[in-house]
N, C-alpha and C positions, 0 to 999 in steps of 0.2 A: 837529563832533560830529553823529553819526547820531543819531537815534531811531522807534523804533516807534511809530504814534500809533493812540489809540482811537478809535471814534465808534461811535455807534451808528448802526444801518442805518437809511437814512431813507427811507420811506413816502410819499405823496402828501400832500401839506398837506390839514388838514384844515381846513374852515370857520371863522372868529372865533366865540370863545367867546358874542360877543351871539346870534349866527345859530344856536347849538346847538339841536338837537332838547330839549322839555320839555313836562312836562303844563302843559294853562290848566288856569286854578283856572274855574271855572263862574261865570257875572255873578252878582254878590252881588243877591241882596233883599232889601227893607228886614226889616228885623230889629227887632225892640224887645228882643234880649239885651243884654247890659250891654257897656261896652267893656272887659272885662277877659274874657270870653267872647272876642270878636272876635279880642284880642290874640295866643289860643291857637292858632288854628290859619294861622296867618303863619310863613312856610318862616323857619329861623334861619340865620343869615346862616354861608355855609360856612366853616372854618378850613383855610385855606392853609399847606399841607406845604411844605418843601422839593420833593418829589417833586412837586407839585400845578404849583408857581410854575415849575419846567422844564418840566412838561407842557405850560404855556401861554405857554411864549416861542414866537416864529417861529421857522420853524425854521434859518434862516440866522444865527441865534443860538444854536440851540444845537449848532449845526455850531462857531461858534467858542470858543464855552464849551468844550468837549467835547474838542476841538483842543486848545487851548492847558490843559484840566486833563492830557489825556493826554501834551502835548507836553513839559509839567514835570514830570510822572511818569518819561516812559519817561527824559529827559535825567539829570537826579538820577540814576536805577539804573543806566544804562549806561555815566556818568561813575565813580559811584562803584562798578560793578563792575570797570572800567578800569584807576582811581586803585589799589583795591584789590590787582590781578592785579600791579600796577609796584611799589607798595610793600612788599608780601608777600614778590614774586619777587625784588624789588634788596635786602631786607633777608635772604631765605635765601641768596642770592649771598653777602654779606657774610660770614654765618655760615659758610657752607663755606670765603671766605678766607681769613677769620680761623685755621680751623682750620685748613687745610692751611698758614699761616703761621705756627702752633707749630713747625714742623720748622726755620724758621730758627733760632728762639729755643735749640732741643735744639740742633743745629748747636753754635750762639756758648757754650752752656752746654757741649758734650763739647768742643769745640775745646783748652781748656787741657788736660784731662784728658790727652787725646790727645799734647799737647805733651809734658807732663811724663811720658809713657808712653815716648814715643820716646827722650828722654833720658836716664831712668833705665835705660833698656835697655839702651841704652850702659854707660851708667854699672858696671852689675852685672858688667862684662866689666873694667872698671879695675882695672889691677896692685896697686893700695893697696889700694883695697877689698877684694881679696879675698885679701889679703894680713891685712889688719885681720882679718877674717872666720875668717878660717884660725886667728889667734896666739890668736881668743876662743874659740874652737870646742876648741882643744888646752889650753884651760887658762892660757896665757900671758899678760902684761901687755902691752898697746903701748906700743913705744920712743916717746918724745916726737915724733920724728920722724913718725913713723907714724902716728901722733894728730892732728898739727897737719895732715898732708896731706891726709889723710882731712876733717877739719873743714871746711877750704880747697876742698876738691871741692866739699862738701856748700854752705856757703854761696855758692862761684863760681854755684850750680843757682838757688839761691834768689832773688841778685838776679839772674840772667840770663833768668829765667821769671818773675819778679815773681809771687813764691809764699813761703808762709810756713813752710812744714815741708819738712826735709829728714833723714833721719831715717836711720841703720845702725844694723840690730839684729841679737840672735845669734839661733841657732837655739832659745836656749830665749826667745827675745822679749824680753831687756832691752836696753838703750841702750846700743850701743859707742860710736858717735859722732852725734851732733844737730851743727845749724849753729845754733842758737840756744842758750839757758841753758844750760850744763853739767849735763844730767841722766843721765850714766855710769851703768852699773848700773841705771837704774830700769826695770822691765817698763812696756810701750807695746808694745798692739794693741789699735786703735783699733775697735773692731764687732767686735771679733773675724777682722779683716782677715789681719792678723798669721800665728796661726795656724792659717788659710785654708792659708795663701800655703805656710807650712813644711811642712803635709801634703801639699797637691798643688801643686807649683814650679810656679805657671802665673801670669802676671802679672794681677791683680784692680784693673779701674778701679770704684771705686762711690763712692759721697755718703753724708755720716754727721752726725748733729747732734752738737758738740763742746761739753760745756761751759765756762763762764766759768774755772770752778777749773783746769780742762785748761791753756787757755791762759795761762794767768797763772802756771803752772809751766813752760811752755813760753816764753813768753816772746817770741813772734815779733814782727818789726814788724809792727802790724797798718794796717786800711784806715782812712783821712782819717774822722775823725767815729765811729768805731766803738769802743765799752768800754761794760763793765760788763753782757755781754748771751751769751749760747749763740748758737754760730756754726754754717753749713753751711757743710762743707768735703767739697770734691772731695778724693779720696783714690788714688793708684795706690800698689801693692806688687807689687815686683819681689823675685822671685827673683834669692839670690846664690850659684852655686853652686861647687864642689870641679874646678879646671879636672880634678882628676887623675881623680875617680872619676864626676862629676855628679849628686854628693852635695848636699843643701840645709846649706850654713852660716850662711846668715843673710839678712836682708831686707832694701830698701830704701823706705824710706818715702818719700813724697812728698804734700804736701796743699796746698790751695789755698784761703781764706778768698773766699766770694761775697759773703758782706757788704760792704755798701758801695762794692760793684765795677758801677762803671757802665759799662765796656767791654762787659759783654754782653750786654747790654739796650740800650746804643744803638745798637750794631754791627748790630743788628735795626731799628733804625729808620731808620739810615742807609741799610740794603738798600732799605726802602719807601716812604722819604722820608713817613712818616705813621704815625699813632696812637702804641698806648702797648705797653709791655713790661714784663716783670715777672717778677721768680724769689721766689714766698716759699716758706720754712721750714714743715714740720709739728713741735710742739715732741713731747717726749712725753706732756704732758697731754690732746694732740691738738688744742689751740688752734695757728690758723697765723698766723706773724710774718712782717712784709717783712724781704729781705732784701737787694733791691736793686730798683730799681725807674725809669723813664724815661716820659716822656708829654711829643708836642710836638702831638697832637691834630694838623689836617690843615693846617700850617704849613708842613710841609718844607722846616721849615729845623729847624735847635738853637738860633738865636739866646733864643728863647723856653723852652727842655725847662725840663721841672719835674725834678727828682732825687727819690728816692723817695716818690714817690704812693703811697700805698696806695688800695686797692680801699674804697668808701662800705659794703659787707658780702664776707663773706668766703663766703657762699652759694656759691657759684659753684666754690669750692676744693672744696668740702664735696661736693656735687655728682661733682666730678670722681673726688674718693676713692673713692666709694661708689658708680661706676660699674665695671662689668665692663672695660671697656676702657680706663680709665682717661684719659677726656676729657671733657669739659660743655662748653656752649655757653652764651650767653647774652647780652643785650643790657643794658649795664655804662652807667651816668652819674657821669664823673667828672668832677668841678667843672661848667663849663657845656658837657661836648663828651659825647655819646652815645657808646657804642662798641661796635660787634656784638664780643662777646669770646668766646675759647677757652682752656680749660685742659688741660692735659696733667700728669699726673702723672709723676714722678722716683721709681722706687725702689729701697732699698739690695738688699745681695746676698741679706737675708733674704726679699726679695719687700714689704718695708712701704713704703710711703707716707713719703718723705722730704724730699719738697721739690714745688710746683706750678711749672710754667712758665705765666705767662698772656701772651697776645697778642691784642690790642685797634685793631679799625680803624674807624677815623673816619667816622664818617655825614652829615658833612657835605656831601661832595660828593653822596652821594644825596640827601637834602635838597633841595639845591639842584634837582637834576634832576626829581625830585618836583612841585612850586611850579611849572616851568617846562610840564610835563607840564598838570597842572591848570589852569593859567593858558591853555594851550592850547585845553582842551577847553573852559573854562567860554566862550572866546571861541567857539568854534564852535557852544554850546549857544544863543547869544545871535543868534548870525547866522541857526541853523534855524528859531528862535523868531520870528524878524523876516519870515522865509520863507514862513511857516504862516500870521501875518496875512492876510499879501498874497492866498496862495492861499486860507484861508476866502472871503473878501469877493470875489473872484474867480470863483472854479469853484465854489461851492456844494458841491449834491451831486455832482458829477461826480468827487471827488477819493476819494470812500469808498473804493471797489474797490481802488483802487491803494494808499490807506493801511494797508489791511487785510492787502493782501500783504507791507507792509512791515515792518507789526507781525509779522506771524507770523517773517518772515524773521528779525527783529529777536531775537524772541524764544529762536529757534534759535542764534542765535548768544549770545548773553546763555545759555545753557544748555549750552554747549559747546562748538559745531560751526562751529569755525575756518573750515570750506570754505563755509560758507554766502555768496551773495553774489548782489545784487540783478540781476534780467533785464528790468527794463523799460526800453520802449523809447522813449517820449515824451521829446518834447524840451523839455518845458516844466517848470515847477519842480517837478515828481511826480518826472519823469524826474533832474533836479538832486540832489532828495532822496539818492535811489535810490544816487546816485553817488558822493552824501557818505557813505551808510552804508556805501558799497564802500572807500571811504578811508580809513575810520576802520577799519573790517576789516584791511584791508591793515596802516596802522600795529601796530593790536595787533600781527597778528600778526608782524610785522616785531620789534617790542619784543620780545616772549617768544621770537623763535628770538635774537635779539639777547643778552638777556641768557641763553639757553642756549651762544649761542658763549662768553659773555666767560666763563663759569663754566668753561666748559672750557681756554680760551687762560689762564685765572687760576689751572690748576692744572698746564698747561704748564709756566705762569713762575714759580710756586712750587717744584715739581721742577726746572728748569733752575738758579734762585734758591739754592736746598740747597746744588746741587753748586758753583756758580759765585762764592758766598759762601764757601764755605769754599776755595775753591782760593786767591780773592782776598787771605784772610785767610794763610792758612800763605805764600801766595808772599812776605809781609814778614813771617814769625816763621820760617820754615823754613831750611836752610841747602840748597844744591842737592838734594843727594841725598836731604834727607829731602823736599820739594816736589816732588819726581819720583815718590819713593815710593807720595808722597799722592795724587798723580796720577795713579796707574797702579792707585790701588786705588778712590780715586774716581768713576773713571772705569768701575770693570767692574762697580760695582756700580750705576750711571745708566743703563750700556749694557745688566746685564742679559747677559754674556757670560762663558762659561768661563774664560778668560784673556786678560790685557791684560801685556805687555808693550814694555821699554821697552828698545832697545838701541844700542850707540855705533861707529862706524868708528874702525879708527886710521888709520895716514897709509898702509898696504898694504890698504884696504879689509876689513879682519877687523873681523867684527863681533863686541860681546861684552855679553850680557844682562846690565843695569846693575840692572835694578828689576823685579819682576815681581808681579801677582796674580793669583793662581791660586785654583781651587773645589778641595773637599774632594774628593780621589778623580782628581784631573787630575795627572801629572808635573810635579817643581817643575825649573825649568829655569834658575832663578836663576843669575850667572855662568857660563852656556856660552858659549864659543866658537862663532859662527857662520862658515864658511866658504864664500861664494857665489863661483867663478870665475865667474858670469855676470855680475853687477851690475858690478865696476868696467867693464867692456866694452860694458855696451849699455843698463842705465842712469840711470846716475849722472849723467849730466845732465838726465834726463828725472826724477829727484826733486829736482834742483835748483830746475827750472821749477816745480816744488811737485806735482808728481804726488800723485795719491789711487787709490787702488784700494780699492775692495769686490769681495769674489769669493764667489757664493754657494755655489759647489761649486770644489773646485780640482782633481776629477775629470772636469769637463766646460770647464776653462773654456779647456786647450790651451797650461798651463804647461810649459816646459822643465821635462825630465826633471832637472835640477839644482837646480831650485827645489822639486819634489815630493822629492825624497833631502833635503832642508833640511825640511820641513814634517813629513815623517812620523814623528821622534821628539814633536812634538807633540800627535799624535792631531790634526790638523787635516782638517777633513773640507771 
């Protein structure tokens, strides 16, 4: 540890206080006054100030007084403006992780949605179902057959997705066929989802609070430990339409109970190997309930996870509602583990507030590096201190000049000015000082570009995290072609690129678009035929060896004229 040291400028020594200049009193004469006369005019004895009893130390004392007060001054301030700048800066770090690692938690929370989106999508093209859809839509009764198929789909979904609604309804929105309790004929649109869907046929993923009375006419298998309470449910509705006219006959329900689903809240911890996670509910009274919740605090491991935690105050949710952006920060204590925390709001298709994501990281590893920090400095404060003896009792006044330069130095740096940095030349401990305030400059600023790299590589690997978590995720729920899907849309939206596609050879080298994502306004190119007589020829074994090409132009880059006849129906520039 550096510091700036005070002293004051020192003067020529002056004379001992016996040797001072003073009036004499004049030789007494005898007197015949009284001795109470006499007593009066006898100087009184002076009172010694503070200020007085420095005034008359040597002054090689008050070089070290002066030293060692300013050498505990400037240490303290420059320790704890240090301390302050690492714990500040590693606690705003934290808060910007935390937040930018809500996006896994959104991630693991759409993840199912998504699932049951792709499926049912499917689903709505199924000869039953819209066969079912068709005989209600005409007035007709389903043949038992037709009923029991339809049922059969519907539950095959439910346990195949580990989901609790699976739901066909007609265009005027009652129950053809559910996979759970026989509720035929009953109208079911759940938000208003329903007849969403039957006005404008476009598939609707949103989150909706269900009540108890709902489900308990419904009847679903619900989650380990969950009854008697209003649930959020992930909801998709699918359009089923009229193959003949693409007309709307009827809808496909789909919903997902979060309660007490710990897959998506650890599947976030496992990403980070640390803190805590959390998905609650907003009810309609606008009090908020957990709905699922994880915390293994900075363990990384699950040997230890606690299962639904709730938050010591719900502030933080409150907070994030009644933000514009629909996020809050804030530094959260659950049980005995600190946690810089972020919330992110969830809301339905009306635009309300229907659920909080929160994500919580562990401040224990800062902690520790904090203590280690401190522990540091307080050693260096102790060695400068040891340093300053030696040189008081030593050099006298010959150290003023150069202390002075170093306070000022000191000072400038302590008030901003990173580049500040000592020039003296002496090789003796002035010069030593000098060197150590240079060191400890140096560290700072070493720390603060340090913790400015990790805040950046920390939002690298939260963006890489997003996309790399959920590809992880779907490659074991997906089936090929929907993981390639995912991937091709994944990916153009990480990249940031007009379109990403994905295409296959057969055994004559004909290539043919398997999967594509594409922007609004770009040709969809989905299932073309691609035609290259170049590639099987010159090289196809050069993508064997794993060739990669980037091309920034493919009008400068000196492609065969058969590969630009291949590129131009894509607008490929």
């Amino acid at each position: 540890m550096v510091s700036h040291i005070e002293q004051e400028s020192f003067g020529q020594a002056e004379i001992d206080s016996d040797e001072k200049l003073g009036q004499q009193l004049p030789p007494q004469q005898p007197s015949h006054t009284s001795s109470k006369k006499v007593s009066s005019i006898r100087p009184k004895p002076r009172k010694r100030s503070l200020v007085t009893w420095f005034t008359d130390l040597p002054v090689r004392r008050k070089q070290l007084i002066g030293l060692f007060t300013s050498e505990i001054i400037s240490v303290i301030g420059l320790t704890g403006v240090g301390s302050a700048l690492i714990i500040l800066g590693g606690r705003s770090q934290l808060i910007q992780q935390a937040k930018a690692e809500t996006s896994v938690v959104e991630i693991e929370y759409n993840l199912k949605i998504d699932q049951m989106g792709f499926g049912f999508r499917g689903q709505s093209d199924n000869a039953a179902i819209i066969q079912a859809a068709l005989l209600t839509a005409n007035g007709q009764a389903l043949t038992p057959e037709i009923e029991s198929q339809v049922k059969q789909i519907l539950q095959n979904e439910t346990k195949a997705r580990i989901i609790e609604y699976a739901t066909l309804v007609d265009r005027n929105g009652n129950i053809i066929v559910n996979a759970n309790a026989n509720r035929q004929g009953q109208p079911f649109d759940p938000n208003g989802l329903v007849s969403r869907v039957l006005k404008n046929p476009k598939q609707i993923k949103a989150s909706s609070i269900v009540s108890w009375g709902e489900l308990q006419q419904e009847s679903p298998p619900l989650p380990d430990g969950f009854s008697n309470s209003d649930a959020l449910i992930r909801y998709t509705v699918t359009p089923v339409l009229n193959p003949a006219n693409g007309g709307v006959i009827g809808a496909l329900v789909s919903g997902d109970i979060v309660n007490n689903k710990l897959p998506i809240v650890q599947e976030t911890l496992n990403a980070f190997q640390n803190g805590y996670a959390a998905v609650y509910m907003q009810q309609a009274s606008g009090d908020y309930a957990l709905a699922t919740s994880s915390a293994i605090g900075d363990n990384q491991t699950f040997s230890n996870a606690q299962a639904n935690v709730a938050l010591p105050s719900t502030e933080l949710l409150a907070t994030a509602v009644a933000a514009p952006d629909g996020t809050a920060t804030d530094r959260v204590a659950i049980g005995s583990t600190t946690y810089s925390t972020a919330a992110q709001v969830i809301r339905d298709v009306d635009n309300q507030p229907v659920a909080v994501l929160v994500r919580g990281t562990s401040e224990a590893s800062l902690n520790a590096l904090i203590l280690n920090s401190l522990a540091v400095q307080l050693l260096i404060a102790l060695v400068a201190l040891g340093a300053d003896a030696v040189l008081a009792v030593l050099l006298g006044r010959s150290i003023a000049n150069p202390i002075k330069q170093l306070k000022a130095l000191t000072q400038k740096f302590a008030d901003g000015d990173r580049r500040i940095r000592a020039d003296l030349q002496s090789r003796d401990e002035i010069g030593d000082l000098a060197n150590t305030f240079n060191g400890l400059a140096n560290t700072i600023t070493q720390s603060e570009q340090k913790l400015r790299n990790e805040a950046q590589q920390q939002a690298i690997q939260a963006t890489r995290a997003k996309f790399l978590a959920e590809l992880s995720l779907q490659s074991r729920q997906l089936s090929t072609r929907d993981f390639v899907a995912a991937c091709v849309e994944g990916a153009r939206e990480a990249l940031q690129t007009d379109r990403v596609l994905f295409f296959e050879f057969d055994e004559q080298w004909e290539g043919n678009v398997t999967a594509e994502s594409v922007g609004n306004g770009w040709p969809v190119k989905l299932g073309d035929s691609i035609h290259d007589p170049c590639f099987s020829e010159k090289y196809v074994e050069q993508y064997r060896e794993g060739r990669v090409q980037a091309i920034p132009d493919i009008e400068q880059a000196g492609l065969e004229a058969c590969h630009l006849e291949i590129l131009a129906p894509y607008s490929v520039r």
